[in-house]
BAVO-483344 format. One record per residue: residue number from 1; residue in three letters; x, y, z of N, C-alpha, C, O in turn. Coordinates in steps of 0.1 Angstrom, whole numbers. Example, Ala and Ser with C-alpha at 12.3 -4.5 7.8 and 13.67 -1.06 7.14 Angstrom:
2
PT; pos; code; n_east; n_north; n_up; ca_east; ca_north; ca_up; c_east; c_north; c_up; o_east; o_north; o_up
PT; 1; Ala; 132; -57; 78; 123; -45; 78; 132; -33; 78; 142; -33; 85
PT; 2; Ser; 128; -22; 71; 137; -11; 71; 129; 0; 79; 134; 11; 80
This chain:
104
PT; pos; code; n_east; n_north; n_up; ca_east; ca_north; ca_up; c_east; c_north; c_up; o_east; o_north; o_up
PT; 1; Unk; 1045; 2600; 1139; 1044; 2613; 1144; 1047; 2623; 1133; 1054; 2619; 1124
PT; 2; Unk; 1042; 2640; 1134; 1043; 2647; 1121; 1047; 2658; 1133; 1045; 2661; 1145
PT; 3; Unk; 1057; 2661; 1122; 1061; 2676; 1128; 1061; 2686; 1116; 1060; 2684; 1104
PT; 4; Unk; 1061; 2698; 1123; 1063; 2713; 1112; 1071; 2722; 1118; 1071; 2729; 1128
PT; 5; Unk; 1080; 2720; 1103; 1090; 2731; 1106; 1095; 2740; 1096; 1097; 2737; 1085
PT; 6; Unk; 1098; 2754; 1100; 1098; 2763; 1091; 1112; 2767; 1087; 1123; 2767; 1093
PT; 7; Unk; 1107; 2770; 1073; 1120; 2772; 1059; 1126; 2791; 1068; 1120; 2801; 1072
PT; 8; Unk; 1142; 2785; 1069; 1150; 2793; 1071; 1157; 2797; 1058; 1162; 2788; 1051
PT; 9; Unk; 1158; 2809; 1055; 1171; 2808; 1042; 1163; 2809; 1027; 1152; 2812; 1024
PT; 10; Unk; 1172; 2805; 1021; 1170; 2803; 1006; 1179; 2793; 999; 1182; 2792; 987
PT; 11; Unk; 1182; 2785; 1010; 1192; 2774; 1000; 1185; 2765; 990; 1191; 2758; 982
PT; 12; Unk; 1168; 2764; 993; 1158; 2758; 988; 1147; 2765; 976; 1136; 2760; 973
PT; 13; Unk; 1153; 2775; 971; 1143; 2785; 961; 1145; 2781; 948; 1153; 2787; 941
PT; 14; Unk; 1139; 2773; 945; 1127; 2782; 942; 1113; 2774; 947; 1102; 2779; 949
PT; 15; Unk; 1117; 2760; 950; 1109; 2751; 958; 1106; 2754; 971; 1093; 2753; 970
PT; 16; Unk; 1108; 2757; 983; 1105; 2760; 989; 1115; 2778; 996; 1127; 2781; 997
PT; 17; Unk; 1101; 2787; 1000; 1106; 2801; 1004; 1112; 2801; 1017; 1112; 2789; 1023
PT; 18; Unk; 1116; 2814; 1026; 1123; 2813; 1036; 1109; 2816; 1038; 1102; 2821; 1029
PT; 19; Unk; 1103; 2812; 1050; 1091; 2816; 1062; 1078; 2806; 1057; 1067; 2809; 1060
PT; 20; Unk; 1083; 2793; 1046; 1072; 2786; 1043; 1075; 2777; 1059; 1083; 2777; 1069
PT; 21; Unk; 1062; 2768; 1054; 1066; 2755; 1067; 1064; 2742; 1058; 1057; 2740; 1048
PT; 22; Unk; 1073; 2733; 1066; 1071; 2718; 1061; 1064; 2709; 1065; 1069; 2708; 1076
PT; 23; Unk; 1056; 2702; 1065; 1055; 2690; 1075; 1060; 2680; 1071; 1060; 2675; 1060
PT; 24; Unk; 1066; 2674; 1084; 1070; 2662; 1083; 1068; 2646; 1089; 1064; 2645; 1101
PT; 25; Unk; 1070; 2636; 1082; 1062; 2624; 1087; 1077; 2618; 1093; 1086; 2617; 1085
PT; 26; Unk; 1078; 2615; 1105; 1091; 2614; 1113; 1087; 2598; 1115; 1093; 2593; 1125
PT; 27; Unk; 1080; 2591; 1109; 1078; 2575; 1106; 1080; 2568; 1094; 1081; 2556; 1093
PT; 28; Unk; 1082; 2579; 1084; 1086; 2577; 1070; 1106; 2575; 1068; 1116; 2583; 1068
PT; 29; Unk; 1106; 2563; 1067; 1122; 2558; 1065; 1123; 2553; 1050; 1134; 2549; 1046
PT; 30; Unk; 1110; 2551; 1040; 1113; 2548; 1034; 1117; 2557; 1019; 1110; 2558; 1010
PT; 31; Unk; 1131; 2564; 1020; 1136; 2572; 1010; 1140; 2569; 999; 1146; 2558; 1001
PT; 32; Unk; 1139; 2574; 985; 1145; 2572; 971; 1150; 2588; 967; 1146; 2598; 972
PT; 33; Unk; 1158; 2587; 959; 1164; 2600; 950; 1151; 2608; 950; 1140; 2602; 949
PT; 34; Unk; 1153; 2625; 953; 1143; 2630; 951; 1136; 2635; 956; 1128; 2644; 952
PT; 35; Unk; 1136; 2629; 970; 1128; 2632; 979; 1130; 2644; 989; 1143; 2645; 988
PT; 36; Unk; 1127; 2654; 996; 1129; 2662; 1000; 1130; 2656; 1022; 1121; 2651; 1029
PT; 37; Unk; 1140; 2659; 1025; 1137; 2656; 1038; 1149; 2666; 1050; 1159; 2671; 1046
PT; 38; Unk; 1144; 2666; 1058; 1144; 2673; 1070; 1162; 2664; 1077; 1160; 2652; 1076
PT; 39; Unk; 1175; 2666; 1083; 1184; 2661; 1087; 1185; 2669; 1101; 1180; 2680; 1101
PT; 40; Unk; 1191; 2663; 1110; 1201; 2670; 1118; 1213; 2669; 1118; 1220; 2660; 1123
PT; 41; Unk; 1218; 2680; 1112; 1228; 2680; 1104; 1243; 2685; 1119; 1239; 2695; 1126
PT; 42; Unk; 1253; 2679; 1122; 1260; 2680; 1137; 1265; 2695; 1134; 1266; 2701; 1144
PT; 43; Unk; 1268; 2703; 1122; 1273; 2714; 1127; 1263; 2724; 1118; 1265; 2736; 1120
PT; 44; Unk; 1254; 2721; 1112; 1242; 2731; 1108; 1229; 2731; 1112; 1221; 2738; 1106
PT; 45; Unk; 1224; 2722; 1124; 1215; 2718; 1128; 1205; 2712; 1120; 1209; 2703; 1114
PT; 46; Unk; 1193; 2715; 1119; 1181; 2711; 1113; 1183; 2717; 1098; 1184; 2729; 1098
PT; 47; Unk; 1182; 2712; 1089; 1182; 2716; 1074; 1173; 2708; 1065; 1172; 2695; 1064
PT; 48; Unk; 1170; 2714; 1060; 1160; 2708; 1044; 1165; 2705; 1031; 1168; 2714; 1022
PT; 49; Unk; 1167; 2694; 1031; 1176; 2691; 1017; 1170; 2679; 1009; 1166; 2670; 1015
PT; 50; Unk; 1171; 2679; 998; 1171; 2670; 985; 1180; 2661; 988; 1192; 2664; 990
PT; 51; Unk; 1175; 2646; 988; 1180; 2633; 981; 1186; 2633; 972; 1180; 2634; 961
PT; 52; Unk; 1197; 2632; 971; 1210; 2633; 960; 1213; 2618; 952; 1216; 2615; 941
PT; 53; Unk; 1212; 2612; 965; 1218; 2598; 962; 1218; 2588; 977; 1221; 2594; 987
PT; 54; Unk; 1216; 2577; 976; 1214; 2570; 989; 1222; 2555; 986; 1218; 2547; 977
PT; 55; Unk; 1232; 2552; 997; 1246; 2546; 993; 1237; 2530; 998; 1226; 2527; 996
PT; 56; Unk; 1246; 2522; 1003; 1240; 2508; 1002; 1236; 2506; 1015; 1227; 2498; 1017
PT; 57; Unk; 1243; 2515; 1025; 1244; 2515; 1042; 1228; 2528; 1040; 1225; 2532; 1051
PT; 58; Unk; 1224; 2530; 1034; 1218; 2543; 1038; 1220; 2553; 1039; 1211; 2561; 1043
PT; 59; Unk; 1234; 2557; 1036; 1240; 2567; 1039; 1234; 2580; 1032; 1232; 2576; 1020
PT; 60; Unk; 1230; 2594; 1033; 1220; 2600; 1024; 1234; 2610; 1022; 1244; 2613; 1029
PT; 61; Unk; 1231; 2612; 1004; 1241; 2627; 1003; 1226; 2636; 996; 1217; 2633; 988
PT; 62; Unk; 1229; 2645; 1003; 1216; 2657; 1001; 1223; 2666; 997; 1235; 2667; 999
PT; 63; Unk; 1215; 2676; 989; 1218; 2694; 985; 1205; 2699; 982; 1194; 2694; 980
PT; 64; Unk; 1209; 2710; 981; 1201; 2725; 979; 1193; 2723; 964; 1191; 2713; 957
PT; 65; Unk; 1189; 2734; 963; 1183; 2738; 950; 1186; 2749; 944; 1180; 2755; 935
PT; 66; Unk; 1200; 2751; 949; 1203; 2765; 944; 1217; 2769; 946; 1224; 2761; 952
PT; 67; Unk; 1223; 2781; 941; 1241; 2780; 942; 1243; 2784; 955; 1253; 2781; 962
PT; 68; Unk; 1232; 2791; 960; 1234; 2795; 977; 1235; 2786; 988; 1240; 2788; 1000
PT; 69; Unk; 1230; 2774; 982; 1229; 2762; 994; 1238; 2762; 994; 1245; 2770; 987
PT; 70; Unk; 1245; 2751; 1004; 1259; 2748; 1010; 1261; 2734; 995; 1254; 2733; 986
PT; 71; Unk; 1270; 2728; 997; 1273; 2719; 986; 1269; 2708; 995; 1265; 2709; 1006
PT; 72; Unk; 1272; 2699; 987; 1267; 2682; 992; 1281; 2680; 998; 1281; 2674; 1008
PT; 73; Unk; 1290; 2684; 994; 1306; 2678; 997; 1309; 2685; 1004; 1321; 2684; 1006
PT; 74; Unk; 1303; 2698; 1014; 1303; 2705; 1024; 1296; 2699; 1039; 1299; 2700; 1051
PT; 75; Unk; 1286; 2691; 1029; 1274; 2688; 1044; 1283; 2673; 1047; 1286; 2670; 1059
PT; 76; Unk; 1286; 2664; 1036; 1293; 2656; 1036; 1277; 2647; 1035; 1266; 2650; 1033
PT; 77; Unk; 1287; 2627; 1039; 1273; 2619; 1038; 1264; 2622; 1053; 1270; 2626; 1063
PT; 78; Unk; 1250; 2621; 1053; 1245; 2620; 1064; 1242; 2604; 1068; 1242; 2594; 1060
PT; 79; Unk; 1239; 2604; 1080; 1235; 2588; 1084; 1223; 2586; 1086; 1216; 2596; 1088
PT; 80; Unk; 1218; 2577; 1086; 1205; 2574; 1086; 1196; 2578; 1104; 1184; 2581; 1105
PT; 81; Unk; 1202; 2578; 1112; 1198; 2584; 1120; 1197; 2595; 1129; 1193; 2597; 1140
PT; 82; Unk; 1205; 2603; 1114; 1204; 2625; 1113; 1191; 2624; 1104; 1188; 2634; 1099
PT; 83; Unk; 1182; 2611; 1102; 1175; 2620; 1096; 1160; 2626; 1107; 1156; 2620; 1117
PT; 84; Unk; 1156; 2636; 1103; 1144; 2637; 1112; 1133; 2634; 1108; 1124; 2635; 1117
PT; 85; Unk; 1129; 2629; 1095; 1119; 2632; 1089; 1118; 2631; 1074; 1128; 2634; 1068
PT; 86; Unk; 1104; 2627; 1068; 1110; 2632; 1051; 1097; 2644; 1049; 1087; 2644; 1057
PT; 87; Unk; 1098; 2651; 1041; 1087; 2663; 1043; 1075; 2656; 1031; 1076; 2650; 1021
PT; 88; Unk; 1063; 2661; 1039; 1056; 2655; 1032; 1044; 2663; 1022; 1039; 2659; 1011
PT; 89; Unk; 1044; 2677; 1032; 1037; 2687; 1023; 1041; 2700; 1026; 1051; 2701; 1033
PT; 90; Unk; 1035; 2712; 1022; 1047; 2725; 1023; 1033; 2735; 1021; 1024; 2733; 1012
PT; 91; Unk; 1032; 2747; 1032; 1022; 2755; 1036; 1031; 2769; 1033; 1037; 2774; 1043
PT; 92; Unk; 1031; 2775; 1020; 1036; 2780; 1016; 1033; 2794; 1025; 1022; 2794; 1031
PT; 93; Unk; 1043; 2806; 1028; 1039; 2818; 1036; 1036; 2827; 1028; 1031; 2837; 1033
PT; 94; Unk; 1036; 2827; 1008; 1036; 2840; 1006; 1020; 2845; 1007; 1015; 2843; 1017
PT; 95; Unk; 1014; 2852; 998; 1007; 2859; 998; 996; 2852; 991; 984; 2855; 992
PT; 96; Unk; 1001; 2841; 985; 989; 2836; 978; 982; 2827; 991; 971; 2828; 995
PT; 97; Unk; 993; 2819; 998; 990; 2812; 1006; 980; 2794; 1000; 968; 2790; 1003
PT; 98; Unk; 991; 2788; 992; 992; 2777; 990; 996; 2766; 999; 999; 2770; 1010
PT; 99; Unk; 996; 2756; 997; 997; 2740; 999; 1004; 2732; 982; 1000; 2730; 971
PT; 100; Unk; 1017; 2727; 991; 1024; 2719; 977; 1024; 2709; 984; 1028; 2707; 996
PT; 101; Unk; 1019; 2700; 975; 1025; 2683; 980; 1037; 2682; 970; 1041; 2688; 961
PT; 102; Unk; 1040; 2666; 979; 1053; 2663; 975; 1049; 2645; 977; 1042; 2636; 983
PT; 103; Unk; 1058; 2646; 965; 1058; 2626; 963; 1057; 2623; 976; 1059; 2631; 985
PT; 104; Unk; 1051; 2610; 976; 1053; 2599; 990; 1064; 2588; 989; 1066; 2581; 998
């Protein structure tokens, strides 16, 4: 299943803007460092964050791209079954109106 969902914020700039959209492949479990993916995060809801590091249990620590994001030691570890999704391509809103892919 793919879903799309749209960039709130700027904790993700320069990589992704506030009012782009993501899509996401919500059958994709298979994560490494790097990867950009979609959590439900229990006290910030839905957020977009970078693969930081992924522990032995799966445990994911994600952050931002930027000093605005929240910290990784803020969001804490996530579990494998906050995740929603890993993003797979990005329909950029500005004016040019791009398409970024993103590793698989």
């Amino acid at each position: 299943m793919f879903s799309v969902i749209k960039v709130q914020g700027t904790s993700m700039v320069p990589r992704l803007q506030h009012g782009d959209f993501v899509f996401i492949s919500r059958w994709q479990r298979s994560l490494k460092v790097g990867d950009l993916v979609v959590v439900d995060h229990p006290l910030y809801q839905f957020i977009v964050k970078r693969v930081l590091e992924i522990d032995d249990h799966g445990l994911l620590w994600v952050g931002g791209e930027n000093e605005s994001s929240l910290k990784p030691q803020e969001l804490g570890w996530i579990a494998p079954n906050r995740l929603v999704g890993k993003v797979l391509f990005c329909v950029c809103a500005n004016h040019t109106f791009t398409i970024s892919l993103f590793n698989k």
